[in-house]
N, C-alpha and C positions, 0 to 999 in steps of 0.2 A: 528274763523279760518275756512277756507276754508275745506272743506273737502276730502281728498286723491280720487282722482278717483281710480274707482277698476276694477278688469280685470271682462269677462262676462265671463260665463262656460255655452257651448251648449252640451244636452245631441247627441250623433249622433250617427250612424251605428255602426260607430266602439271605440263609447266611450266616454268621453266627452271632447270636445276639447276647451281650454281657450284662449281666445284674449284679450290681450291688450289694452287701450284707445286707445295709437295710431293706431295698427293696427286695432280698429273700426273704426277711423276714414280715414284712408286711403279706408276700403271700401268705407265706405259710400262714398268719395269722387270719387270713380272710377263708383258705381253704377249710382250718380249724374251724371259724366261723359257721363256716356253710355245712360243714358237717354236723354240728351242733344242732342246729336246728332240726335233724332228721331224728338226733338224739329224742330232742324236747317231743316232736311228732310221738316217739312210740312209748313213751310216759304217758301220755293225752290217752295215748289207743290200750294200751296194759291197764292202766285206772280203768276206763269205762269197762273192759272184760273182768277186772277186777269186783265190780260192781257189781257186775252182773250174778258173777257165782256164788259171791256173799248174800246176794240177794235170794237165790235160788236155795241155798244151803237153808238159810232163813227160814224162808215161807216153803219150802215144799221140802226141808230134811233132804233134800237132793242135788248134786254136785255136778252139773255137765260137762267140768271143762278136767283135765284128768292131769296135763300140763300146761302150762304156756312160756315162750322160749321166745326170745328177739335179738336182733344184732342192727347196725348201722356195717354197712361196707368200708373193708378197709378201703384208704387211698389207693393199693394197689392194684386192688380187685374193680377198683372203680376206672382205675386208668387204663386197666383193660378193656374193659366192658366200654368206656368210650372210643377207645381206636376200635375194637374187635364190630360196635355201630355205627363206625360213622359218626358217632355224636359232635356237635360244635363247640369243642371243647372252650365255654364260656361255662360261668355258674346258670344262667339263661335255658344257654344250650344244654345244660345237663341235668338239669331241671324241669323242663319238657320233654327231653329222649330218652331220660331213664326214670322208671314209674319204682325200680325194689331197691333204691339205696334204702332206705328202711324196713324191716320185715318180723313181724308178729307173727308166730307158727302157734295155731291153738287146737291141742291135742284132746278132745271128745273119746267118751265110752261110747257112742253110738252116733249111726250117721244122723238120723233125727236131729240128733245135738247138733250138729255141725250149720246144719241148716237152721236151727233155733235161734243157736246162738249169732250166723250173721244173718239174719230178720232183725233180731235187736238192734245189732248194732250199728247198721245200715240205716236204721229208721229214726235214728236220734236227728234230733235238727240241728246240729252243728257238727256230721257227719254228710260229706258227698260221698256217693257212690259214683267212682268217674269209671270202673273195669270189673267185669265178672267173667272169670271162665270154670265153669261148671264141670268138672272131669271127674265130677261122679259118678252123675247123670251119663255121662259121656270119655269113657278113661281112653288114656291116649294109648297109640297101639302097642307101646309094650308093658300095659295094664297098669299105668300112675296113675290114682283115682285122688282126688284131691279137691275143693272147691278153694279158689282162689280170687281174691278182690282187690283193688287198687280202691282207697278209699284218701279223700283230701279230711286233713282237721286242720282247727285254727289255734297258731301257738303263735302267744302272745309277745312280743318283747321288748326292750323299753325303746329300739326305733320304731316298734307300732305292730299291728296283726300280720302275721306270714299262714300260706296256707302250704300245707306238709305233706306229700304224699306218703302212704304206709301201705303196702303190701302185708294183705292179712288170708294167710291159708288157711284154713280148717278140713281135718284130718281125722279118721279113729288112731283109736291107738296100735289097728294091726295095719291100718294104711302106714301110717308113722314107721314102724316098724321093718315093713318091707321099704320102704322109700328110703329110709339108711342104710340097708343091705345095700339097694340097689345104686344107694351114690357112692358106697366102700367099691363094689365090684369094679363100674364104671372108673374110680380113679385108680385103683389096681393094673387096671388092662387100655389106661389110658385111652379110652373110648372104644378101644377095639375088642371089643368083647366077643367071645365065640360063638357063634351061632347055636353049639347045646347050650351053653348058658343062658343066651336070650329067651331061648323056649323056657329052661325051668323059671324064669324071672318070671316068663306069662305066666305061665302056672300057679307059680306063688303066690301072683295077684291072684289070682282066678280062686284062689284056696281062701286068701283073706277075703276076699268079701261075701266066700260064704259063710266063714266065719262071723264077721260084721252080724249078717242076716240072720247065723244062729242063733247068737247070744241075745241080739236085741230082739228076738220073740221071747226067747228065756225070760227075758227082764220084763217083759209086756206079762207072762203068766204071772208071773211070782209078784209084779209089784200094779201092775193096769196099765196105763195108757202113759206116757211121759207127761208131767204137772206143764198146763201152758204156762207162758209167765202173767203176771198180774201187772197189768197196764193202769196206770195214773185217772182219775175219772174227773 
């Protein structure tokens, strides 16, 4: 014989409160839900980059984007990230207080690229730009250089238009490079990292971007200026 499902009892704030199979399973359906859509978002945002480098390949024999990588948050990374802010844990609430449950990482041969490619794609009209932080321009003190954007698209569904926040980085490939070093180190030494290693970290950035700056005048002698792109008339 099958055995009786049994209802679940969560201890909480104000007591313990019992749910139902079913009503577990209508969560869980809704959480599925609400995740899905963050899915659908980084479909929306990978096509248009998509587009963009088949475009580029096209018309200029040239390829800016070197990889591009994406995930949606697990539930559990997200249940953290809601206690670990504060967030009010409603779909509402997490929806307004967390901007990277979605995330686009697009890997550039040059920083120019990086920049090129989010002008593009920032400027399409059914792309918001609601966050920029610039750690290029500006790298954070233990030399993450990165440009990073919270951008809303519109995904479509058949209860009607939802608008999706995506978290879009652009990176070179030797930023990339050091920025896995340096999240391998940091979960090794579970945040505590030694102070020689924090220095060589500096460093290593300090090494990549001159790097960066080598290669892309290399590529400036050998091939001229990077092709702009060809705008719609």
């Amino acid at each position: 014989m099958e055995a009786t499902p049994r209802a679940l009892s969560v201890l909480t704030d104000d007591g313990i409160a019992t749910f139902s199979p079913e009503q577990l399973r209508v969560m869980r359906d809704e959480f599925q839900g609400f995740l899905l859509q963050y899915q659908f978002g980084l479909r929306e945002v990978e096509t248009k980059l998509g587009i963009l480098r088949d475009e580029f390949q096209l018309m200029h024999d040239y390829n800016p984007i070197e990889h591009i990588s994406s995930r949606v948050k697990s539930a559990d990374s997200l249940v953290d990230k809601v206690v670990r802010k504060g967030v009010e844990p409603t779909f509402e609430g997490i929806r307004t207080g967390i901007m990277d449950i979605a995330g686009v990482r697009v890997t550039t041969s040059f920083t120019k690229d990086a920049y090129r490619l989010f002008d593009l794609l920032t400027q399409q009209d059914d792309i918001t730009l609601r966050e920029v932080k610039d750690y290029i321009a500006t790298p954070k003190g233990n030399g993450y250089k990165s440009l990073h954007a919270i951008v809303s698209v519109p995904v479509f569904l058949s209860s009607g238009r939802v608008e999706v926040p995506v978290e879009v980085q652009f990176r070179t490939i030797a930023m990339d490079f050091w920025a896995s070093l340096e999240h391998k180190i940091y979960y090794k030494y579970a945040g505590a990292v030694p102070d020689g290693l924090l220095a060589e970290l500096k460093d290593a950035a300090e090494s990549a971007a001159l790097l960066d700056a080598r290669m892309e005048r290399l590529h400036h002698e050998l091939h001229g200026p990077h092709p702009s792109p060809v705008r719609a008339v």
